[in-house]
N, C-alpha and C positions, 0 to 999 in steps of 0.2 A: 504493500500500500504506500500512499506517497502525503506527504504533508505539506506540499507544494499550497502557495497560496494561489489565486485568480492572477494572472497577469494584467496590464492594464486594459487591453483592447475585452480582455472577456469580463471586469468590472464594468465596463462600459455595457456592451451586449447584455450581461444580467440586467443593469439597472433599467435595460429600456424595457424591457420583460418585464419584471417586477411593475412598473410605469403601465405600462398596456393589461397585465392582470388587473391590477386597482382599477384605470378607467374600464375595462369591459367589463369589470363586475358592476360598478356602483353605476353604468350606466343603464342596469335592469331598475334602476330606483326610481327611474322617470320615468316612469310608464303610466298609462292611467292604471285605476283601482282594479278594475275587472281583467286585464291583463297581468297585473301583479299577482294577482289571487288564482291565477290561473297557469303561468309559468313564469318561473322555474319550479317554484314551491311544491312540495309533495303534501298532498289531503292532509298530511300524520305533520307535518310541522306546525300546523296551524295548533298543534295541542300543544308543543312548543309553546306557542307564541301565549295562548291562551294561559297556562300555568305562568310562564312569565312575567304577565300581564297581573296576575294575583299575585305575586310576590312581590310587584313591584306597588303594591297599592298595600303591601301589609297583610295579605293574606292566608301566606304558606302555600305550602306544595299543593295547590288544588285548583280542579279544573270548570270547577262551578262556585267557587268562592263556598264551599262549606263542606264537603268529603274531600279528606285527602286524596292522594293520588302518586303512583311511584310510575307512572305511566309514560315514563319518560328518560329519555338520559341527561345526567345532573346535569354534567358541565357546560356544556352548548346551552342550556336552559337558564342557568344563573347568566352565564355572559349574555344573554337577551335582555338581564332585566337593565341594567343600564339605558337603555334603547326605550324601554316602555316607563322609565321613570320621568327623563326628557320628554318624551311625548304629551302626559301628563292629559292619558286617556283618550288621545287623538289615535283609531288603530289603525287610520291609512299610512300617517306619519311612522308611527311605531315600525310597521315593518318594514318602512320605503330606510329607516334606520339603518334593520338586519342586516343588509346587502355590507354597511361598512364590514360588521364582523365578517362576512363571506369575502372581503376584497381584502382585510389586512391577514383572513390564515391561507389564501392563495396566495397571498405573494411572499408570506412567510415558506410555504410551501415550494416555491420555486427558489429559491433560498438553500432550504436544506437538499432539494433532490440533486439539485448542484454540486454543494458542499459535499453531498453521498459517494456522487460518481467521481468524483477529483479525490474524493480519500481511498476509493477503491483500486484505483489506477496500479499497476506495477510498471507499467512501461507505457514511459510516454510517447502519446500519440504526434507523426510526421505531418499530422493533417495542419494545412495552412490556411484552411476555410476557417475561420474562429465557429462560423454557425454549424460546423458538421464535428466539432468537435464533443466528445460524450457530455461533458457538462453543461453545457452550451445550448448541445440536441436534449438533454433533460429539463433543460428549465423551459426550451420552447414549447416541447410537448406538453409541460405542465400549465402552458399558457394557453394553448390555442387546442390539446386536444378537445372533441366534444365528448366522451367516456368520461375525462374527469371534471368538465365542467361543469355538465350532466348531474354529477353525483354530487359535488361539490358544494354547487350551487343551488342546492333543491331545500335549503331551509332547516333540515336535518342537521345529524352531531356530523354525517359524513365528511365534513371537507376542516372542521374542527379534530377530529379522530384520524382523519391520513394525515395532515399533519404533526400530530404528536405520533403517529408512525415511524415516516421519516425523519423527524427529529431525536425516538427513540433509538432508532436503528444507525444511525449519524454518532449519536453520544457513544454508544456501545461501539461502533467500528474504532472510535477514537481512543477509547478505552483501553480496545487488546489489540492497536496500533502494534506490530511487528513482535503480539505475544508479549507485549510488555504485563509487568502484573503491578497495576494503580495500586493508590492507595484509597482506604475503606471511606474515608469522603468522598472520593470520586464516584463510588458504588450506590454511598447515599445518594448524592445526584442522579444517578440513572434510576433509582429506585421514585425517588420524588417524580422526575418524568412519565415511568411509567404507572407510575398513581393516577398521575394524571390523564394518561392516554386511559386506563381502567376507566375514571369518571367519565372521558370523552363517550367510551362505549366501552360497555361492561363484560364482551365478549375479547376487549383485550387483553383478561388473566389468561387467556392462553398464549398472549404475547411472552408477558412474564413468567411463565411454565418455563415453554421453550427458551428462553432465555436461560434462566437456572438452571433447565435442564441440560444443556447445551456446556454449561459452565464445569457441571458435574464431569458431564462425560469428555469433553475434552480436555480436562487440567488436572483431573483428578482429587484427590486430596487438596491440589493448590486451588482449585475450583469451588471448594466447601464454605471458604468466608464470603467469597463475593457473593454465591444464590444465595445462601443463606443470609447476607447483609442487603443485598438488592430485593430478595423477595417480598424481608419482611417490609422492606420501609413502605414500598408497596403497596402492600395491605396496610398499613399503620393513616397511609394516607386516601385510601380508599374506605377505608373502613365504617365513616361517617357513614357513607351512603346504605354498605351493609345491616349496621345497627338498626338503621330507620326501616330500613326494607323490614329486616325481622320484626322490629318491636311494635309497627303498623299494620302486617300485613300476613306475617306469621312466613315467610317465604322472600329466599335473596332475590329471586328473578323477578324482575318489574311487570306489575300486573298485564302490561302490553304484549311481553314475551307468554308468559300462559295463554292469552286471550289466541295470540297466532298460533301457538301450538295444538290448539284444542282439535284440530281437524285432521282426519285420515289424508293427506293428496299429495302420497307417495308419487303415483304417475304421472303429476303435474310437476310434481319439484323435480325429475327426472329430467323431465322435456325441457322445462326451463332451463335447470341446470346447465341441457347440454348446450342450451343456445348461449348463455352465457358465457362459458368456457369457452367457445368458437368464437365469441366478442372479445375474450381479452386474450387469446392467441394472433385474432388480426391484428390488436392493438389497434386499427383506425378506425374500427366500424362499430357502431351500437344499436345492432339489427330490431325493428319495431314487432317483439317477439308476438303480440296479440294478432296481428295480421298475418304470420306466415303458418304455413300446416305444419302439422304436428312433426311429419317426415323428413320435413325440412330443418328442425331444428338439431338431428342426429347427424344429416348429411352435413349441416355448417360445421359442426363439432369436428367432423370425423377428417372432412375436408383441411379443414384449420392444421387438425392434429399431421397430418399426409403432410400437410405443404412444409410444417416445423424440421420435421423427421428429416424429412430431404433435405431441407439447406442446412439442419443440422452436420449431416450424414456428407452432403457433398463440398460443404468450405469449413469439412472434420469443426466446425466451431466449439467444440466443449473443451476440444486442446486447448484452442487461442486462447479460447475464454482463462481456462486456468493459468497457461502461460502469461496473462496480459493485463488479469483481473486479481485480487484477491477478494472472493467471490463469500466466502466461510462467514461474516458478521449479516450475511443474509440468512443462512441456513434455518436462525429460529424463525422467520419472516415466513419462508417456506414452509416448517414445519406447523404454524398458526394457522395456515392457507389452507391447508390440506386439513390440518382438523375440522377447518370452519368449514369447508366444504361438505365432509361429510358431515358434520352437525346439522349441517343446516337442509341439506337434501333428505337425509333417512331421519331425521328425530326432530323437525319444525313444520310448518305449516304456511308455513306465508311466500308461496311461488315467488308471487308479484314481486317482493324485495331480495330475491335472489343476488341482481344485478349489486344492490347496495353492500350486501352483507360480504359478494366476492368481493370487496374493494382491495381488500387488502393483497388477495392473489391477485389481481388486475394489478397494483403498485409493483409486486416484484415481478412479474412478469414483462414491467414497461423496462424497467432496472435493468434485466439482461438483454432486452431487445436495443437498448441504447449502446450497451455493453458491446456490443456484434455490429452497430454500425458502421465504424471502421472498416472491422475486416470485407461487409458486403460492400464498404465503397471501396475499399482493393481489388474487391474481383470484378467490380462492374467497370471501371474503371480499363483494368485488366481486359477484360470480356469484348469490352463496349471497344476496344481499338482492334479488335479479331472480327468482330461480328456488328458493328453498329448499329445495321437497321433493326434487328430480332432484339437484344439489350434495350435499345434507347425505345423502340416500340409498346417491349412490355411495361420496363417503367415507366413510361408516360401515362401507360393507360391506368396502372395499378396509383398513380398519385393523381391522375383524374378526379376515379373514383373514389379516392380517399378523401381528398379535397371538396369533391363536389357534393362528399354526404356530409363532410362537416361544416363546408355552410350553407349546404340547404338547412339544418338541423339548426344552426344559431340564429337562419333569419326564424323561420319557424320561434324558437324559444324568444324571440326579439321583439317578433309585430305579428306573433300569433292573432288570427281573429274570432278563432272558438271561444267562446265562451265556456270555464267549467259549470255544468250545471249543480254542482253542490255549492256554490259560490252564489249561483243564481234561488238558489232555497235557503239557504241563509237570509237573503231581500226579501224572500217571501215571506221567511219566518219573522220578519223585522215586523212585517203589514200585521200582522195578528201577537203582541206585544202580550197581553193578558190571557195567550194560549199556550199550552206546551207541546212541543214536538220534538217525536220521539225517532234517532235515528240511529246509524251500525254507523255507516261512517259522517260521524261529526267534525271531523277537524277542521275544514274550511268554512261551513257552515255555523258550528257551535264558534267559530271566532268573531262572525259578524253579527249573531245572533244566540245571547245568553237565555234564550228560552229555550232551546234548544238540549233536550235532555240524551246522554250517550248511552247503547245500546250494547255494542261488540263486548264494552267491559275493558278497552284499552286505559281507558280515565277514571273509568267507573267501578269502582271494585262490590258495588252490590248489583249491577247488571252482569257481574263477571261471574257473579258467585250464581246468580239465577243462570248464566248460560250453563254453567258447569253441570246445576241440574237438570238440564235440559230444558227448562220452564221460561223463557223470557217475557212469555203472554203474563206467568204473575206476575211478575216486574210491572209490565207494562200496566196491568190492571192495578196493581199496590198506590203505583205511582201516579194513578188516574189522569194517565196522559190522553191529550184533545185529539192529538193526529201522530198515525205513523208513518213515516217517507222514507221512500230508500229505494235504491234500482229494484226491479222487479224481483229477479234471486233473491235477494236477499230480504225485500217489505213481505213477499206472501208467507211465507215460512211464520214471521212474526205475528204478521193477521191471523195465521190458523191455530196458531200458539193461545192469544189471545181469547179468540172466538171458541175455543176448548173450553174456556173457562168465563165463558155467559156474555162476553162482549160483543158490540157488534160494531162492524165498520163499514165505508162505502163510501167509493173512490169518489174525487170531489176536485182533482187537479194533479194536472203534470207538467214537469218541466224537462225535456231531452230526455232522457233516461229516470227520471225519479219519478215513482208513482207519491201519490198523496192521499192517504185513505183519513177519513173523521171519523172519531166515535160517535155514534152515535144511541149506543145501548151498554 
C-alpha cells in the first residue's frame, strides 16, 4: 500500500468533484413540493422525516407524537432534526433542508473512496490522464454514477451509512498500513467509527464481526487486543440505541425490520436478488427490475456473471490485481456482503429494498472495478492499435449505453412529471382534517398529513403487534378508523380483515393506484 499524498493537479480534479457533488445534490432542493415528495425520496424516508420532525418539536422517538417508535435508523434520523428545528414547522422547507445533509456525506464520500484507492495502490500507476487515474476514476464514479446517486440520495440512512463504510474501511487500511501493529487508541478510533456506521445502519455489526474476525484470524494472538478493543468500543457506542430497542420494545431489531420480515417471498427475493447482482456487476446500469420478466432477471445475473469471468480469465486480472493492489483491508467489506446477501434473500422479506440493502456489495465491487481500470486501458489501448475498428466500436457502444441510461435516469429523477400518488393522498387526507385514515404504506403521506394512522407496523408497534396476529381488521376497528386506503393488494386484504369482525366499508374515491374505502358500519 502506498501513503502517497494527492499530487496537485488530482487536489485540483477532487475539488471540482466534490464542487459538482454539492451542486447536483442540493440542486434536487429547488424543485416544486410534489416533485420533491416524489423523487429522489423513498415512501420509508418520509418516517425519517416525520420522527424527526417530533424530536425536533420535543417529542421523542415517535411517529404520531404519542407511541414511541424504533422504526427507524438512529443516526440519519437525529442529523435531520437540525433541518426540522430551522424550519420551525415549515415541512416543505424542512426537507428542501435534507438535500444539504445528502450533499455534505457525498462529497465527504468522494473524499474517502479516493483516499481508499491511493492507500490501496502498490504500484504506481504510468497513467498521465489525471481522470483515468484509480483515485480520480473513484471519486468521479462516486459523483456522476446513477446506482449510487440513486441510493444515496433517496432520503434514507443509505448515503449516511456508505459513507461511514468507506471511511470505516479507509481508517482500518490505514491502520494495518504494511502490517504495522497501532496502538490501542488508534483501535479506539476505529471502534468509535464503527459505532457509528452501527447507528448509521444496524446491519453494520457485521461490518465489525468481520473486522475482529479478520483481526483474529490473520495476526493471531497479536490480533486479540485490537477485536477485542475495537469491538467493544463499538458496542459501548452503539449500545444507547440497543438498551432503548430492548427496554421499549422487548427486541434489538427495529420494529420496521420485523414488520418486513413477516412474509414468506423467498421466490421474489431470488428474482430480485438476481437482478441486482447483474446491477452491480455492470457497475453502470440500474435495470427498472418491476418492468422486466421474471426470466430476465436470471439471464442479466448470469450474463453479468459470463462477461466478469472472461475479462477476468483473459487480462489473468486477479494476478495484477494482487501484484498492483493490496486488496486484504477489503476482505471484511467482502465478507459483510456476502452475509448480507444471504441474510437478506433466504431470512427477510422486503424484495423491493434489495437494491439498498446490497449497497455495500455494490461499494466493493465498484473498488475492484476501478482497481482493473488501468490494466483494461492497457489492453484497449494495446488492442485498439491491432484492431481499431472492433475495440473503438465496442467501446463506444458499451459507454453509449452506459451514459445514455445515466442521464436518461437523472433527467427522469430531475423534472420527473409523475406525480406519487401517496403524496397525492396525503392532500386528500389534508381535505378531511377531523377524519382518520388508515394506511400500510404511510410515509409520504402520514408526513403531509398527521391524520393519517400507520398500518404495516413499521412506526407503529401496536398495528405490528395486530399484524403478527394476523388480525389488523381489530386494529382497525379498536382504532375506529373513518377510511382505509392503500393500492388495491394491499387495502382489500384489510377491508376483509375488518369486515370479519362486523365493519363495513364502500369505496368512495381513488387516486392512480390507491383505493379509498369509508366506514360506514
Amino acid at each position: 500500500m502506498s501513503l502517497r499524498s494527492f499530487v496537485p493537479q488530482e487536489r485540483r480534479v477532487l475539488r471540482i468533484l466534490i464542487i459538482l457533488t454539492i451542486v447536483t445534490r442540493l440542486a434536487l432542493a429547488f424543485r416544486p413540493e410534489w416533485r420533491i415528495a416524489t423523487r429522489p425520496f423513498n415512501d420509508d424516508a418520509f418516517y425519517l422525516f416525520t420522527v424527526s420532525e417530533h424530536l425536533a418539536h420535543g417529542d421523542g422517538l415517535t411517529a404520531d407524537g404519542i407511541h414511541p417508535t424504533n422504526g427507524i435508523q438512529p443516526l440519519v434520523t437525529y442529523l435531520y432534526v437540525p433541518f426540522f428545528a430551522m424550519a420551525n414547522g415549515d415541512k416543505l422547507l424542512a426537507i428542501r433542508l435534507c438535500f444539504i445533509l445528502i450533499a455534505i456525506f457525498d462529497a465527504i464520500g468522494v473524499y474517502f473512496i479516493a483516499k481508499l484507492m491511493l492507500l490501496l495502490v502498490r504500484r504506481e500507476t504510468e497513467e498521465k490522464n489525471v481522470w483515468l487515474r484509480p483515485p480520480i476514476v473513484a471519486a468521479w464514479l462516486w459523483t456522476f454514477l446513477y446506482s449510487i446517486f440513486v441510493h444515496n440520495a433517496n432520503g434514507l440512512e443509505t448515503g449516511v451509512y456508505a459513507t461511514f463504510l468507506l471511511a470505516s474501511i479507509y481508517y482500518y487500511a490505514r491502520l494495518r498500513y504494511n502490517g504495522r501493529n497501532p496502538a490501542l487508541f488508534q483501535w479506539f478510533g476505529l471502534g468509535v467509527l464503527l459505532g457509528f456506521t452501527v447507528l448509521a445502519r444496524i446491519d453494520a455489526v457485521f461490518l465489525v464481526i468481520a473486522i475482529c474476525g479478520y483481526e483474529l484470524f490473520r495476526y493471531r494472538l497479536g490480533g486479540v487486543l485490537s477485536a477485542a478493543f475495537t469491538g467493544a468500543t463499538a458496542f459501548l457506542v452503539s449500545c444507547p440505541w440497543w438498551i432503548y430497542n430492548l427496554r421499549t420494545f422487548g427486541n434489538i431489531m427495529p420494529q420496521s425490520g420485523i414488520s418486513e420480515s413477516m412474509e414468506d417471498v423467498l421466490a421474489e427475493n431470488l428474482r430480485r436478488g438476481a437482478i441486482v447482482i447483474g446491477d452491480i456487476l455492470s457497475v453502470f446500469f440500474f435495470l427498472p427490475n418491476y418492468d422486466l420478466p421474471a426470466w430476465f432477471h436470471y439471464f442479466w445475473m448470469i450474463l453479468m456473471m459470463t462477461i466478469v469471468v472472461w475479462i477476468f480469465r483473459r487480462y489473468s486480472l486477479l494476478t495484477v490485481l494482487r501484484r498492483d493492489y493490496d486488496l486484504s483491508p477489503l476482505l471484511p467489506l467482502a465478507l459483510m456482503s456476502t452475509v448480507l446477501i444471504i441474510y437478506y434473500v433466504f431470512f427477510f422479506g422486503a424484495p423491493h429494498f434489495l437494491p439498498r440493502y446490497f449497497h455495500p456489495a455494490r461499494i466493493l465491487w465498484l473498488l475492484i472495478f476501478i482497481a482493473s481500470v488501468p490494466v483494461l486501458i492497457t489492453h484497449y489501448r494495446k488492442y485498439h492499435s491491432v484492431k481499431p475498428s472492433i475495440a473503438k466500436r465496442v467501446l463506444i457502444l458499451f459507454a453509449f449505453c452506459a451514459v445514455g441510461f445515466s442521464a436518461s435516469r437523472y433527467v427522469y429523477y430531475y423534472v420527473t412529471t409523475g406525480v406519487r400518488d401517496l403524496y397525492l393522498t396525503g392532500l386528500w387526507a389534508q381535505q378531511h382534517p377531523n377524519e382518520t385514515i388508515g394506511m400500510e404504506q404511510t410515509g409520504t403521506s402520514g408526513y403531509f398529513a398527521s391524520n393519517i394512522v400507520n398500518l404495516d407496523g413499521k412506526v407503529n408497534f401496536e398495528a405490528l403487534q395486530a399484524r403478527q396476529r394476523h388480525d389488523i381488521g381489530a386494529y382497525i376497528i379498536k382504532r375506529n378508523l373513518d377510511y382505509v386506503a392503500d393500492w388495491p393488494e394491499i387495502a382489500l386484504p384489510m377491508i376483509k380483515s375488518a369486515e370479519d369482525h362486523g365493519a363495513k366499508f364502500t369505496l368512495v374515491d381513488s387516486i392512480d393506484r390507491v383505493m379509498i374505502f369509508k366506514r360506514i358500519r
